[in-house]
N, C-alpha and C positions, 0 to 999 in steps of 0.2 A: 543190494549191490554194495560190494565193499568200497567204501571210500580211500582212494590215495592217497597215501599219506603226505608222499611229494606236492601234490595240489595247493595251489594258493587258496589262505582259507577265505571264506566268504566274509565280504567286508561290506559294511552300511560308509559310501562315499556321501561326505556333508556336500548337497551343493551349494554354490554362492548364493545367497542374496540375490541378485543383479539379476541371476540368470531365474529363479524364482520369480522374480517382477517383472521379467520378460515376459515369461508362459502366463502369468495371470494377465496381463496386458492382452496380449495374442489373443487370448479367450474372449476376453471381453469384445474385441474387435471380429472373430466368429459369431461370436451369438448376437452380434448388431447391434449389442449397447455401446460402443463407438463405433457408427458406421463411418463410410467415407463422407472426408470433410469437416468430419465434427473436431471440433478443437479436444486437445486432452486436455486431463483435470491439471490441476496446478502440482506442481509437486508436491506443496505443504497438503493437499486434499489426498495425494496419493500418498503420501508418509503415514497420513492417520488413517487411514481407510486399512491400509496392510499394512502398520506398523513396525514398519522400513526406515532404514535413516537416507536422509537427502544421499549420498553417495551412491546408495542402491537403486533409488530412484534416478537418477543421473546417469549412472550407466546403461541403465536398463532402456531409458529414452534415445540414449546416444547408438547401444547395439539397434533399436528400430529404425531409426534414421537411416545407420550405411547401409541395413536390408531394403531402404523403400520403403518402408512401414508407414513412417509419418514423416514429416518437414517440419524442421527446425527452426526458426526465423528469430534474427534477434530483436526482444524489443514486442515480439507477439506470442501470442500462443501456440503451441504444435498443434499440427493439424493431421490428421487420417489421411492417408492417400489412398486414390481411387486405384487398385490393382488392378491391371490387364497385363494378358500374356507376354503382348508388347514390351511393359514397362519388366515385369518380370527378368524377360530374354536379355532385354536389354543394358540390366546390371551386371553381366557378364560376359560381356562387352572385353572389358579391359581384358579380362582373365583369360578369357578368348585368344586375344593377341599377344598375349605374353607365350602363351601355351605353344602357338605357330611359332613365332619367333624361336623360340627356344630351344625345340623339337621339328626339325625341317620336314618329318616325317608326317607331321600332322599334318601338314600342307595338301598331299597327296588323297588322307585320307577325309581331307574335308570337300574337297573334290568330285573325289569319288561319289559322296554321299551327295554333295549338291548334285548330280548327276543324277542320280536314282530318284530324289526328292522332285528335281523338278519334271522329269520325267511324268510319274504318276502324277503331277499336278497336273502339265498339259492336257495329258489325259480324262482328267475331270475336268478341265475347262472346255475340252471339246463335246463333252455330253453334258453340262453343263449351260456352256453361256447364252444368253443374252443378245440381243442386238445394242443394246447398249453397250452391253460389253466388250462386244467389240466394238464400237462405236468409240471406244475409251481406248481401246488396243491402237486401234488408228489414228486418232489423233495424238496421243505417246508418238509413236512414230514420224510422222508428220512434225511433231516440238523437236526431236531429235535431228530430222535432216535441215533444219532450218538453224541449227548451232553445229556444225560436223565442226567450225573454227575454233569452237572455243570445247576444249577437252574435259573440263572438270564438270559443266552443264551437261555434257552429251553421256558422260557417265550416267551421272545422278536420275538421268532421264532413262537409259538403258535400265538402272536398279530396278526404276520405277514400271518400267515395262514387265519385268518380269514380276514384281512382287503385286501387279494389277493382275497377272495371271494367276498367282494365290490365293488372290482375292475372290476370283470365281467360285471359290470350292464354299465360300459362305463361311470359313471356319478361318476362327480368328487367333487361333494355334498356330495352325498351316502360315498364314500370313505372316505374322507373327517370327514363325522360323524361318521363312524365306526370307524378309529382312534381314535377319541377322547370319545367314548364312553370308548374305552381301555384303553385308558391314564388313566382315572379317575376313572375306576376298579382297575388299578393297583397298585393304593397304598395300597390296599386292601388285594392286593397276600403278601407283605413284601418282605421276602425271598423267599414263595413260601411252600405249605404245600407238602414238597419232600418227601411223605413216601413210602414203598416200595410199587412198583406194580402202583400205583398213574399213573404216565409217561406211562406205558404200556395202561394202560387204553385210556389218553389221545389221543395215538398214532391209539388204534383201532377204536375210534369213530373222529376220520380225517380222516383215511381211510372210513370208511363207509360213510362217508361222500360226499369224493372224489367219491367213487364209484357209485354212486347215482345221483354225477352230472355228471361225465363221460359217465353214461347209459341214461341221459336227462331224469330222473324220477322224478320233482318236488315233489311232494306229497310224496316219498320218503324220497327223500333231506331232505325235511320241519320234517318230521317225528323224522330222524336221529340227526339232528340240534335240533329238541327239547330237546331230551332226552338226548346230548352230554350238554346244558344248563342246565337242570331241576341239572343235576348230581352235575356240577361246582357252582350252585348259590349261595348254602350257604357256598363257600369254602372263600366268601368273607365277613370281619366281620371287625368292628372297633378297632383295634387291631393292633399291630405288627403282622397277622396273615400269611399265608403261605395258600397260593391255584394252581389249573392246570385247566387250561378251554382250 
């Protein structure tokens, strides 16, 4: 095939240093010769070992640090951190919210999806769970009607209801993303739109809820869970505004 001449020619791009002692770094912490916890080597150990000046070694510590990779402490050695999907999700956090904020449109479409998400959770928690787990769903509910006064607990307790419902599924992805699905609604709630009756409401459609996966009636659950969503969706808005899911 004839080559274009117009085509940019093929070029060999030098990469940095830094970013070279990163991927060797990275390697070394796949194949478990730093597993989680272990301190890293010093720098002057990592200068001669890859034959890096302190600068590259520096950066290359510092890019692993803002990824989560290890912890930085002054005064000790860096350490490995233990990765879960958790802490993963959770570095993206900020970026998250900048994103909503930014783009009003994403609001809608994160909505959407916590809808669909949680949906198919219910679902598996109703062929799923537990007597403890519900056991756990009840008493959530129960810490919630005994604080409807104070708005930022009764929240926190609400997350925690549903992300115990992710927890069912055993899969610590799911969980994982149900979290942070809430994180990033909840700047949405502010203070929390605390009007009266609001909490009462809330508390009946967690109970039906519960009750539904308690009876192992999916298509139930899923039913309950919808309308327990459809009710909260617009309770979140760009604003200082105040909501109850």
């Amino acid at each position: 095939m004839k080559k274009d001449p117009n085509a940019a020619p093929d070029r060999i791009v030098r990469r940095k240093l830094s970013d070279q002692m990163f991927d060797r770094l990275r390697d070394l912490m796949a194949s478990g010769e730093l597993p989680p916890g272990a301190p890293m080597p010093s720098e002057r150990d990592l200068m001669a070992r890859f034959g890096v000046g302190r600068p590259a070694v520096r950066e290359a510590l510092q890019h692993m640090h803002t990824m989560g990779l290890i912890t930085i402490s002054h005064g000790e050695r860096s350490r490995v951190n233990e990765l879960s999907a958790d802490s993963v999700l959770s570095r993206v956090d900020d970026v998250a919210k900048m994103l909503l904020s930014s783009e009003p449109d994403q609001l809608d479409h994160l909505k959407q999806a916590r809808r669909m998400f949680e949906c198919g959770l219910v679902r598996e928690a109703a062929q799923r769970a537990t007597p403890a787990d519900v056991a756990d769903l009840r008493d959530l509910i129960g810490r919630q009607r005994a604080v409807t006064q104070d708005a930022q607990t009764f929240v926190s307790l609400d997350m925690a209801f549903h992300t115990r419902i992710a927890a069912i599924s055993g899969n610590p992805i799911l969980t994982a993303t149900s979290q942070s699905m809430l994180r990033w609604l909840f700047q949405y709630h502010g203070i929390l739109l605390h009007w009266s009756g609001n909490e009462e409401i809330t508390l009946t459609e967690h109970q039906q809820i519960t009750d539904r996966i308690a009876a192992a009636d999916p298509d139930g659950a899923v039913r309950m869970m919808q309308a327990h969503l459809d009710r909260s969706t617009d309770l979140y808005f760009h604003s200082n505004g105040q909501g109850g899911s």
